[in-house]
C-alpha positions in Angstrom: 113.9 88.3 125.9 110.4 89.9 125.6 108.0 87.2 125.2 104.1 87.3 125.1 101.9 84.5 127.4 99.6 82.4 125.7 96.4 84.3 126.3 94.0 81.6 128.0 91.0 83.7 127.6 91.1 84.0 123.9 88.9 81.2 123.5 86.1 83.2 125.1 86.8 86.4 123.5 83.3 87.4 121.9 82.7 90.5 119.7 79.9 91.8 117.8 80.1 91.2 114.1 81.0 94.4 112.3 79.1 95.2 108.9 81.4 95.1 105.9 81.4 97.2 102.9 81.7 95.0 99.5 85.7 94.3 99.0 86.9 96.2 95.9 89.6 94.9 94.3 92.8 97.9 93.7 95.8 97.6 91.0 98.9 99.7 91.0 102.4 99.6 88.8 105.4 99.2 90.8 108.8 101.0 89.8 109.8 97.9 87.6 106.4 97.6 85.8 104.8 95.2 87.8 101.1 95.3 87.7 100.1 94.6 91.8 96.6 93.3 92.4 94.8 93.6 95.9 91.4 93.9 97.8 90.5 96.5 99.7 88.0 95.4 102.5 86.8 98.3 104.7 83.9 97.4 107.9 81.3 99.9 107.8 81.6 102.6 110.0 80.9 106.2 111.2 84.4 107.9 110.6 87.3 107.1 108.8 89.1 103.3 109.8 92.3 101.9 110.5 93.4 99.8 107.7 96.3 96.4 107.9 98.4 96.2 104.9 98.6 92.5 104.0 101.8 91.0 102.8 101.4 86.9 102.4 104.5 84.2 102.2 105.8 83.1 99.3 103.7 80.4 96.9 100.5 81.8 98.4 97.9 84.9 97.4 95.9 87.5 99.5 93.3 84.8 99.8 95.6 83.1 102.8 95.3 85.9 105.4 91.1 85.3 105.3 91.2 84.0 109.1 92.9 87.7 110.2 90.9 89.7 107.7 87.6 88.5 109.8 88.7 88.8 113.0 90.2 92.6 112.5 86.3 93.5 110.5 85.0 92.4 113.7 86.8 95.1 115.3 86.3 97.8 113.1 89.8 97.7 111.1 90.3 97.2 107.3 92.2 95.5 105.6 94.2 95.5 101.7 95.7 92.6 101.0 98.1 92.2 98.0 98.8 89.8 95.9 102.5 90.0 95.7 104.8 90.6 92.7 104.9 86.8 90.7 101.7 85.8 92.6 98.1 85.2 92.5 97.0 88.2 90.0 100.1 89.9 89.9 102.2 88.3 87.5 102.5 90.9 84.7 105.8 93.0 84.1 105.4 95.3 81.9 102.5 93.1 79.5 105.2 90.0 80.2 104.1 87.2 82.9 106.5 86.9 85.2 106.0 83.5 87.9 107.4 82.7 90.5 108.1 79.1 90.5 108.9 76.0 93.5 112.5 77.2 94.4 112.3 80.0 96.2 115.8 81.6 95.2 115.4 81.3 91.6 112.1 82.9 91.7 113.5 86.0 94.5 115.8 86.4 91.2 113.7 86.7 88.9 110.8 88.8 90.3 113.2 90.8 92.4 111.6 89.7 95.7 113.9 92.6 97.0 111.9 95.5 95.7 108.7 94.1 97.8 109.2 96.5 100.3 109.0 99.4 98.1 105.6 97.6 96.3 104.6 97.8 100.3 105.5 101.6 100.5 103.4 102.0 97.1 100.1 100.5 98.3 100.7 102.7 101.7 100.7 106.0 99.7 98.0 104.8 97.5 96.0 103.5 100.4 96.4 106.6 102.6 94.7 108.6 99.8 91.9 106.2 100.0 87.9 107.4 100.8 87.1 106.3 104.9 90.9 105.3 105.5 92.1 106.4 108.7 96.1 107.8 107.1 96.9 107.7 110.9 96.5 104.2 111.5 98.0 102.1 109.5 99.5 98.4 110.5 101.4 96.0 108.2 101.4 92.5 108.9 103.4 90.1 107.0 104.3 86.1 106.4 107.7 84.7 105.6 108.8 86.6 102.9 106.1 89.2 103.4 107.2 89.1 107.4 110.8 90.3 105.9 109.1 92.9 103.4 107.3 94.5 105.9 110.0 95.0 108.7 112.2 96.4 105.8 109.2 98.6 104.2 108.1 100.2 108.0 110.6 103.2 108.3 109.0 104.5 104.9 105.3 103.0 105.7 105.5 104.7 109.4 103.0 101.9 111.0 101.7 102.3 114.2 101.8 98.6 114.2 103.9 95.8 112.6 103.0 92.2 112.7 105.9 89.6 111.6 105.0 85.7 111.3 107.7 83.9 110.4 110.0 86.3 108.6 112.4 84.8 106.4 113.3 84.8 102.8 116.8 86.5 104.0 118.8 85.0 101.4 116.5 87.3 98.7 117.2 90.4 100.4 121.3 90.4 99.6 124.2 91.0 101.4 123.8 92.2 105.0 119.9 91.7 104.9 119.4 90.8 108.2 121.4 93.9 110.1 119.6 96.1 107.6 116.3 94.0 108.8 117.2 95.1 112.7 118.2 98.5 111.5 115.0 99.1 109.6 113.0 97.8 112.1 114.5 100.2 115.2 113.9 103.3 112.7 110.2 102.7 112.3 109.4 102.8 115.5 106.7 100.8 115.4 105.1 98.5 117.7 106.1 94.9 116.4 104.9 91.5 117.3 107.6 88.5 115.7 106.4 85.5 116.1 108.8 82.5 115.3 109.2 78.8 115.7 112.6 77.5 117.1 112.9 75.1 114.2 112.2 77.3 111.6 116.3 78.4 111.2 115.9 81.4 109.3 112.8 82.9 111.2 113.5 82.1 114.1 117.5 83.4 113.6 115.9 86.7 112.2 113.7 86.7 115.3 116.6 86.6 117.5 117.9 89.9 116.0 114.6 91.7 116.9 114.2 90.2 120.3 115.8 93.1 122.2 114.9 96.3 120.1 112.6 98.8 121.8 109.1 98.3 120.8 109.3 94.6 119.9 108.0 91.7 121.2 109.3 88.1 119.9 107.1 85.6 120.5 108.9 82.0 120.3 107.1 78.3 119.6 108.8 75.3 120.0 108.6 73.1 116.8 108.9 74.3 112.8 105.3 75.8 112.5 106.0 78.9 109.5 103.7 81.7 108.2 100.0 80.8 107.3 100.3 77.8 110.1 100.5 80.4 113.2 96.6 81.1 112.5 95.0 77.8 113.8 96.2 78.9 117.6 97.3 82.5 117.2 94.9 84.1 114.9 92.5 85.7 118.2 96.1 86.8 119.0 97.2 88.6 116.3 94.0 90.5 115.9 93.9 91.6 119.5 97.3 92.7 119.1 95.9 95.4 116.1 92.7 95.6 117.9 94.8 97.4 120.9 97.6 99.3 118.9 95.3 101.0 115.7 92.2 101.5 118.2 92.2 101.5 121.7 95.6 103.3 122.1 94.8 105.9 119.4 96.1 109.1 120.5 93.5 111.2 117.3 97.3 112.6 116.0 98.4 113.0 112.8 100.1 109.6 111.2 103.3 111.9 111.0 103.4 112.5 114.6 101.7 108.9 115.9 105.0 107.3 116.0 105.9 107.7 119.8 109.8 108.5 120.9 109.7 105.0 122.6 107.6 102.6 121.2 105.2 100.4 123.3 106.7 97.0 123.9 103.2 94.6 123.2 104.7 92.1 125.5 104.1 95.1 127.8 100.5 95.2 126.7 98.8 92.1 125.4 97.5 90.0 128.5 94.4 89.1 129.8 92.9 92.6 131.1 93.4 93.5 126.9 91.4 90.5 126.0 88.8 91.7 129.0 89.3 95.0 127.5 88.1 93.8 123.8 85.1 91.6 125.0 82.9 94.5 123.6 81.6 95.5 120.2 84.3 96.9 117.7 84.6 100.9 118.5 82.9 103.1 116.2 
């Protein structure tokens, strides 16, 4: 199994703060007549920017992914995180609310948790067309349910990088969900970093699926720590994993032709010379 250290040096990891453009707030209709919500937070810079699509876990908004949204402006990378379909501001279906409520299967039902990753595909092509956005470098990064989405959503996406915490929700996605999750995930092509905790069943079952695919790196934590919890030790993590995949490997190519033949394993990648590498101000 490819597994990432626990990067001691994190703690220490010091970057200059990047200037931020105002966040402007985006809206789209999915397929199904949902009106989507999201921000759009780009750093300043000279040049167009790599940008992290933003999917959060279920009973939560965009506002929960603020710890990574800092940490990936202090490196020069955007960020547009949705509110998903039944949540936070986007709980209109065509003029109707539509809510999600506590149980989660009820509420996969009747939101249709299962056309996410399309919703996911959406913002992609409406971000890509978007003034300073680097179309080249795009990541997704997703919790729980949005960990799922965004596995599912990468072959059409065509990240350069894919971040999973916790993905789960498998039950919402229908019959053979989880060998389409392994199949979509080895057609993307796609760096991936999975994290999961052994007592989180489904995440941590789902992570098992991944653990040997080319490209990915499963990252396993003893205990039932799920989603939004990973960013109290992890969060340095997760943004030096985007730090090194959307800027310090970027080859200047075309997003269509980014997507390397073998993907780079970030187990492979993400140690202590890459936090040494990072303890400079964000690239320009």
């Amino acid at each position: 199994m490819r597994t990432l250290r626990l990067l001691a040096p994190l703690a220490s990891l010091v970057l200059l703060p990047a200037l931020t453009a105002a966040p402007s707030d985006m809206a789209l209709t999915s397929a199904d007549g949902f009106a989507l919500k999201g921000t759009l937070s780009l750093p300043a810079a000279k040049g167009k920017i790599p940008v992290v699509i933003l999917a959060h876990q279920f009973g939560a908004d965009r506002t929960g992914w603020a710890p990574l949204v800092e940490r990936l402006a202090a490196r020069g990378i955007g960020t547009l995180a949705l509110d998903l379909r039944g949540h936070g501001a986007s709980t209109k279906k065509n003029g109707v609310d539509v809510v999600v409520t506590a149980d989660f299967m009820t509420s996969a039902k009747a939101v249709g948790f299962d056309q996410i990753p399309a919703d996911l595909a959406l913002a992609a092509a409406w971000l890509r067309k978007q003034p300073g956005v680097d179309g080249r470098r795009i990541g997704l990064a997703g919790s729980s349910v949005g960990a799922f989405s965004v596995l599912l959503a990468a072959p059409e996406v065509k990240p350069l990088a894919v971040l999973s915490l916790s993905a789960a929700g498998t039950g919402a996605f229908g019959e053979g969900a989880r060998e389409r999750l392994k199949g979509a995930t080895l057609r993307a092509r796609a760096s991936a970093l999975v994290l999961a905790s052994t007592g989180d069943k489904d995440a941590y079952e789902n992570a098992l699926v991944l653990k040997d695919l080319p490209g990915v790196a499963v990252n396993l934590k003893e205990g039932e720590e799920h989603g939004f919890a990973y960013f109290k030790e992890r969060a340095d993590l997760m943004a030096v994993f985007f730090g090194e995949y959307l800027t310090y490997h970027h080859t200047g190519q075309t997003y269509a032709a980014t997507t390397p033949s073998k993907p780079a394993t970030p187990g492979n990648v993400i140690n202590d010379q890459t936090v040494a590498n990072q303890k400079v101000q964000a690239p320009k």
